[in-house]
N, C-alpha and C positions, 0 to 999 in steps of 0.2 A: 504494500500500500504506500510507504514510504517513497518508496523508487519512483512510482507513480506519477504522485505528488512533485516530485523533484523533475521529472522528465518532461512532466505539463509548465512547471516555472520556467523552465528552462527554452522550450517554444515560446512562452509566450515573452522571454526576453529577446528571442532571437528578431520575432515580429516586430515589437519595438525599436529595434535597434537598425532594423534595414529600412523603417519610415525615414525621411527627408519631410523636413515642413515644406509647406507649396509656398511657391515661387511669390514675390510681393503681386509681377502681376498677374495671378493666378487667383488670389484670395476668395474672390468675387464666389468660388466653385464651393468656398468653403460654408457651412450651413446642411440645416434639418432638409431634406428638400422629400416633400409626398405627394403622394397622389391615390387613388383609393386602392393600387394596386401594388405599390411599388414604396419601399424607404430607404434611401440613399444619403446616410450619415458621413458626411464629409470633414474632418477635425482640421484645423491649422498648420496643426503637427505631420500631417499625412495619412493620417488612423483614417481606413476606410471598412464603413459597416453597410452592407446591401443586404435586402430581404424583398424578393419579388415573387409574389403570388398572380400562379398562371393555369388555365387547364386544369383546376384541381387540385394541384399540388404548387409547392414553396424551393424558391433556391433563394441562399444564400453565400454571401462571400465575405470575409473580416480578413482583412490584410491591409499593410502598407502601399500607399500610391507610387507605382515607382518613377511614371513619368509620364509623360504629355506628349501628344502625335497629334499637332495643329490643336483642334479643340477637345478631340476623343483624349482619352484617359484611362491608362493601366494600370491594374494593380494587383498585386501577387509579392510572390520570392521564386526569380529564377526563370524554370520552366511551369510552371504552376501558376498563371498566371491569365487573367481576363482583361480584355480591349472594352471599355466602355464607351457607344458610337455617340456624342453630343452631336446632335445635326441643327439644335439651338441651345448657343451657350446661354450662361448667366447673363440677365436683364433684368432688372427694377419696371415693375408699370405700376405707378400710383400706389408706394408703398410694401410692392408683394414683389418680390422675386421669381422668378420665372428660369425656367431649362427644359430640354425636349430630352432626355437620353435613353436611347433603343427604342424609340419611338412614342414613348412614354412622355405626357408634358407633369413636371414635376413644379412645385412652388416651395417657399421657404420665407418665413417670416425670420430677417435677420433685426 
């Protein structure tokens, strides 16, 4: 049980430690952002938390952002890793933040 416990810290330092905080001008991406299908927790730090309900069932991904390809955005360690397609970035209308990603339009009270 011990071992465990030590093996789970130890992931979950490595995850830490391969995030990079986003870029200044990037920040914009950072934020709660939902939609009634999808939540896409994006940290300062890099810490990314995604939970998309599709079909019946749920995917998930918690990892570090490792980098930026024009507006899309990856995140993983390594090979292990997912492309997120923004086909509309971070915008402000009247207060509410706005984003399109994988097709999905997501908002974010910042």
């Amino acid at each position: 049980m011990l071992k465990k416990i030590g093996i789970l810290l130890l992931l979950c330092l490595l995850l830490t430690a391969c995030s990079k905080p986003l870029p200044e001008d990037r920040m914009n991406y950072a934020g709660d952002w939902q939609s009634s299908e999808m939540r896409l927790l994006i940290l300062a730090d890099g810490s990314v938390s995604y939970e998309r309900l599709k079909n019946g069932g749920s995917t998930s991904i918690e990892g570090p952002l490792k980098e930026f390809q024009g507006d899309d955005f990856v995140v993983g360690i390594g090979p292990f890793s997912t492309t997120f397609d923004v086909s509309v970035p971070p915008h402000e209308v009247a207060g509410t933040w706005h984003m399109v990603v994988d097709g999905v339009h997501l908002t974010a009270a910042k």
